[in-house]
N, C-alpha and C positions, 0 to 999 in steps of 0.2 A: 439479404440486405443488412441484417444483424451482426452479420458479422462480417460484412465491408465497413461497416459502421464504428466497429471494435477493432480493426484492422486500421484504420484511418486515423482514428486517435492513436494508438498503440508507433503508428508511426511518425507523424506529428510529434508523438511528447519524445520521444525518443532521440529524435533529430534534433529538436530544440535543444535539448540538456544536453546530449553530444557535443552539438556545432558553440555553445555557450562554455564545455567545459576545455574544450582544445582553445578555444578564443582568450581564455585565462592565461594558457601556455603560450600562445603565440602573443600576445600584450605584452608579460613580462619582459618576456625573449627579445622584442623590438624594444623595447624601455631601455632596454642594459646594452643594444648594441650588438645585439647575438642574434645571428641570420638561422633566420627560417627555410627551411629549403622547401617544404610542401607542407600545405593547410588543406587533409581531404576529411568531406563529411563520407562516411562509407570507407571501407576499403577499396584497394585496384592489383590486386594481384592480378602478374602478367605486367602492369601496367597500362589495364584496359582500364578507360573511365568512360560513366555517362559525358560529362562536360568539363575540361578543363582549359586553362588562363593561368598567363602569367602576369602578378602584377610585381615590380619591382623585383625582387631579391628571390623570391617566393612562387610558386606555382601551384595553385588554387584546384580545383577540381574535386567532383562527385565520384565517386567510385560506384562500383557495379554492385559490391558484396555487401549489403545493408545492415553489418553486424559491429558496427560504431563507429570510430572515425578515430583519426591522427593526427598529431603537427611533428612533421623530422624535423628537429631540431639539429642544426649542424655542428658535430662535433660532440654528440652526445650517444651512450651506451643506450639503445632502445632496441623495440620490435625488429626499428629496419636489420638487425646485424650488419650495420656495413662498416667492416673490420680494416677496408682500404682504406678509408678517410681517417681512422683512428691510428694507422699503421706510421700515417705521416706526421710529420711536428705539427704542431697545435699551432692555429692561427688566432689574432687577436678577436676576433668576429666569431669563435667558436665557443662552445657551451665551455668546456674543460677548461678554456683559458680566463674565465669570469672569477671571481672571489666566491667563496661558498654559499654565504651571503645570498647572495644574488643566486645563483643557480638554486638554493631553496625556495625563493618568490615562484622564482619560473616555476617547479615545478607545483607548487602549493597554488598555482593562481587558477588551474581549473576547480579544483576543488572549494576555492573563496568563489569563485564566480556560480558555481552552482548554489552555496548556502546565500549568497546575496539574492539569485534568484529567486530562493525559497522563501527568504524573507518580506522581500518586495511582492510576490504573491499571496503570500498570509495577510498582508497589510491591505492590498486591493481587496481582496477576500471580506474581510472584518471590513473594511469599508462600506464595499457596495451590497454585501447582502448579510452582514455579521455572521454569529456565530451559533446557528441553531444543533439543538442536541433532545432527543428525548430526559426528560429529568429524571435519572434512576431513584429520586428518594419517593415518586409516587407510581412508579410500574412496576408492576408483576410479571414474573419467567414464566416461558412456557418452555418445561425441558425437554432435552432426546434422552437418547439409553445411557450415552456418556454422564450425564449432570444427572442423571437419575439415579446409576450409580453409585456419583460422589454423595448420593442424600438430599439435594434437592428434590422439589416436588414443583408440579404445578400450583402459580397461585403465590409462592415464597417473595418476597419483598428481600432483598437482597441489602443488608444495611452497612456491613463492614466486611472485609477482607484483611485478614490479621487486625489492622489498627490503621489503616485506610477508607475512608468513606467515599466509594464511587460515586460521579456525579452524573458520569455520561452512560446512558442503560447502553449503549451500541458498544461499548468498549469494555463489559464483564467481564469476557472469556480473555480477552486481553490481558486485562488487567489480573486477572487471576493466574495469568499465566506469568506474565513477567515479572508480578512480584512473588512468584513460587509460593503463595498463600500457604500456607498448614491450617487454616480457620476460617470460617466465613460465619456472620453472624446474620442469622434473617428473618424477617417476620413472620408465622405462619401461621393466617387467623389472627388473636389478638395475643399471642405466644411466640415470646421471643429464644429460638432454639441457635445452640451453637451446633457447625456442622464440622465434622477436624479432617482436614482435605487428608486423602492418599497420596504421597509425593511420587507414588507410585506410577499414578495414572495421568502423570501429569504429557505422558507422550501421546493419551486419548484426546486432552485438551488439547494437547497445539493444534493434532491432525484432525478433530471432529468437526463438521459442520453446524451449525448454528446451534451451539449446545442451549443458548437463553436465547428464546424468541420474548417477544411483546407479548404477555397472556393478555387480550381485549376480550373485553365484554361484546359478544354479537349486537349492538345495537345500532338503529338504523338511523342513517343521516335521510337517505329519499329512495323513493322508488325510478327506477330507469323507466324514463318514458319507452325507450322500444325493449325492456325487458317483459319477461312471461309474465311480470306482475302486475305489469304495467293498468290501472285503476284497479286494482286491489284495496281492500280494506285495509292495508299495512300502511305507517305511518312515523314520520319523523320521531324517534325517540323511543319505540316499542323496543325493547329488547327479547330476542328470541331464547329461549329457555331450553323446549324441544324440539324434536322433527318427527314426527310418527310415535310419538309417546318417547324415543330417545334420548335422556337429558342432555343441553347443551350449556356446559360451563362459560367457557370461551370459545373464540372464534375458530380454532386452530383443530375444537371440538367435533365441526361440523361438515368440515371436506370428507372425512372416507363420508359420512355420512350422505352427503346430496353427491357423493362419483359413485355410492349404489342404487342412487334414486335418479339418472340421470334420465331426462326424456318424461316421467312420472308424473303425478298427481300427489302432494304429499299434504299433510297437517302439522302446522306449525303450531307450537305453543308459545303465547307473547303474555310479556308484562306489560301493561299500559299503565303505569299510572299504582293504584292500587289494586287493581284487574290482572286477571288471569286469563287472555281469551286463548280459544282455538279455530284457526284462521286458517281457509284452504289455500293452498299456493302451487303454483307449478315449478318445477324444478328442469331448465333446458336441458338441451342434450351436452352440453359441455360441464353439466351438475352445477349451473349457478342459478340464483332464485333473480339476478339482474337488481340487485340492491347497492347503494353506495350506503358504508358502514361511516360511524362516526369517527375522527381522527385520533390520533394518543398525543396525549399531552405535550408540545413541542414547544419548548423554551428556544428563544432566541437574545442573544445578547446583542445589541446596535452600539457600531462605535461609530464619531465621525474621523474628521481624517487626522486631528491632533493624538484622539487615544487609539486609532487604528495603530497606529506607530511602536510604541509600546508593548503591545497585544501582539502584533505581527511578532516582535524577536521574542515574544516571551513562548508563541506558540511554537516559533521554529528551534525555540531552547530546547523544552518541553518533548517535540518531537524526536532530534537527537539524541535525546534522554532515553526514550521509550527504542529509539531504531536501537541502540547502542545494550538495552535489553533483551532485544531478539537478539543479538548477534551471539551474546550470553550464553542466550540457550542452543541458539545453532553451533556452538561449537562443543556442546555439552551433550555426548552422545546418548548420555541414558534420557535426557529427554524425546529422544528423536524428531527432533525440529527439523533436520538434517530432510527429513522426508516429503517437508513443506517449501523444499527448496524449489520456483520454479522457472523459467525461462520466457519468452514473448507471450506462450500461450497460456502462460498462469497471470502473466501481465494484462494480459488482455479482457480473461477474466474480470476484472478488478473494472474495467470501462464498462459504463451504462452501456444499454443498447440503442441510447436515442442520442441526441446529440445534444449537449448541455453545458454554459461555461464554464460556472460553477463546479460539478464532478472535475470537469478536464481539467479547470487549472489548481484543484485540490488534490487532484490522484497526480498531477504534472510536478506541483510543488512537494508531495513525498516523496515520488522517484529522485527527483534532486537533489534533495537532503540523504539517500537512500546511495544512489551513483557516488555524493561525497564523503560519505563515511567508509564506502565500502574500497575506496580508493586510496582513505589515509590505513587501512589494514598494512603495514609492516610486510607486505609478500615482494618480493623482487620483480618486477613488470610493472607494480603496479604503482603509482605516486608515494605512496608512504615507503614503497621500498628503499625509492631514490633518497626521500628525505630522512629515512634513519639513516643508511650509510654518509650524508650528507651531516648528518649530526654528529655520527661518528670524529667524521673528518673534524670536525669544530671543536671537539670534545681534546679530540688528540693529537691534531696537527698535522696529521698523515692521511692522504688522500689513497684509496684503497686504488690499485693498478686496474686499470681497462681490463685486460685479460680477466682478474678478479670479481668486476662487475658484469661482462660477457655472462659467464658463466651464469654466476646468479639471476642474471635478467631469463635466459634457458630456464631454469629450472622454475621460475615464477611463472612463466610462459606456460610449463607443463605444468604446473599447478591450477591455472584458470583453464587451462583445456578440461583438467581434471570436473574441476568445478564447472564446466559450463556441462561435459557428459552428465551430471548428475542431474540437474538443473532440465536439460532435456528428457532425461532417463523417467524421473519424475511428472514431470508434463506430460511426457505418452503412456505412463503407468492409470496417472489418471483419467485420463481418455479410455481406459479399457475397464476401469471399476465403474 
């Protein structure tokens, strides 16, 4: 069910930003008088489709191969290669026959159409439920062997990154990463220690799993009515210390700890107050004691709909800002970001496993922002390709030959094949580690 669940958004967000980014191309395209010849969400090699229609000029349809979608634009150098339409003189109603001008809208307008959507989704967003974050100036890291390495510690308050103050704790390793930090300055105890990053290891940070977790204090919000504990002397606020004489710092302390006491009888050691007791408990067979802990500190910003507005373009600024710093390090091979490259099922990943509107149309509104940066990238296939040689043209007066662009669109073609093998390569690599 998990992953129909993850399967279902993954395709949903997918369709959306597709069928919204060819909807930019085929807009402009009918604005300027420039015939569309087919609007498919999906591909149809062969010519097979789930469902297609024609409506005026244009022939609509679902294609079978679920891997994005298209608008043939008539008279224009694309995927289709169709070299017999290009062969013959140019009609007034075709791409090539429009002012440069215009043929830059078209093809810019998937790309505007996806960051509008972005935008208008951050706004809804910060509307209806604002903008909650853990406050990184009062949590504590809990590390792995990567951050333990760079000289972090459990417990470290995390206060600057070079000469950057993080606000959001969920975005450290991020942030550490796209601003290449040399320094991190953090609290530890009542001692404020400088830590001087390895630029070296900066290929552990892209690829490592949650190098900063939340260090929380094991303390208890309530006991689960049908947990093992269930009327236990245990109580809102105790904090547990040990497990069998154990010590337990934080919470992250305690798992190997009750997965070898699974099914058992153990002794806990609790802080009440100014008390130190020791409290019998049972530990289930899945190693939980059936407690609700207390929550981490969670900030939330509320706008109404005048400063959603605002907030919204400043987030989708912000966010371009940050895609546009991975992109930095993905093409910067001694990072090996390259290795974090990943395809539907690294996308998929990234979706809860419950259904939520919130996650969806926050992980929906970065793929979109995410689809349109990666489309103004300068490769030949791809929007930005069109639009630099379209600049060119503008630049110098000289429209580059069909045959000229053929060519080039080929070789971008083999470029995203390239990149989508990797992108796959990746995804199945991780499924076997």
């Amino acid at each position: 069910m998990v992953i129909l669940i993850k399967a279902l958004q993954v395709f949903l967000s997918l369709s959306l930003l597709i069928f919204l980014h060819e909807l930019g191309h085929f807009a402009w395209a009918k604005l300027f008088g420039i015939k569309v010849e087919k609007f498919f969400l999906f591909f149809d090699p062969g010519g097979k489709a789930i469902a297609k229609w024609k409506w005026g000029d244009t022939e609509f349809g679902i294609g079978w191969l679920p891997f994005g979608g298209y608008c043939k634009i008539a008279g224009m150098v694309d995927e289709s290669m169709d070299m017999k339409q290009l062969s013959e003189e140019p009609k007034e109603w075709e791409f090539r026959s429009h002012p440069a001008w215009q043929r830059m809208l078209v093809m810019a307008g998937g790309v505007l159409n996806n960051i509008i959507f972005a935008i208008l989704s951050y706004i809804v967003i910060l509307c209806v439920w604002g903008q909650s974050y853990i406050d990184n100036s009062t949590s504590e890291v809990y590390v792995n062997d990567t951050a333990y390495q760079m000289g972090f510690r459990n417990g470290d308050r995390i206060l600057k990154l070079d000469d950057y103050t993080p606000e959001n704790f969920a975005m450290l390793q991020a942030d550490l990463a796209r601003r290449e930090a040399s320094r991190a300055t953090v609290l530890r105890g009542s001692d404020t220690v400088e830590l001087y990053i390895d630029r070296a290891m900066m290929p552990e940070v892209l690829n490592s799993q949650l190098m900063f977790d939340l260090a929380l204090p094991f303390v208890i919000d309530s006991v689960m009515a049908s947990g093992p504990n269930a009327g236990s002397n245990l109580r809102h606020g105790d904090r547990l210390i040990a497990i069998n004489g154990k010590e337990i710092e934080f919470l992250q302390d305690s798992r190997p700890i009750l997965s070898s006491e699974k099914g058992t009888d153990v002794t806990l050691g609790i802080v009440r107050g100014a008390d130190t007791l020791s409290i019998a408990a049972q530990v289930d067979t899945s190693g939980r004691l059936g407690l609700s802990l207390m929550a981490p500190n969670i900030k939330t910003k509320r706008y109404n709909a005048a400063s959603a507005i605002p907030a919204g373009f400043k987030l989708a600024g912000s966010t371009i800002g940050d895609y546009l710093k991975d992109l930095k390090l993905l093409v910067t091979p001694s990072t090996g970001a390259y290795k974090s490259v990943g395809s539907f099922i690294a996308i998929g990943e990234v979706f809860p496993s419950t259904w939520d509107w919130y996650q969806f149309l926050s992980i929906t509104a970065l793929l979109s922002i995410m689809l349109a940066v990666m489309n103004l990238i300068p490769i030949p296939a791809l929007d930005g390709g069109h639009i630099l040689f379209l600049l060119i043209e503008m630049v110098s007066g000289r429209k580059p030959s069909d045959k000229f662009l053929m060519v080039m669109q080929m070789i971008g073609m083999l470029l995203l094949f390239g990149l989508m093998f990797l992108a796959v390569s990746n995804d199945i690599g991780r499924l076997f580690n």
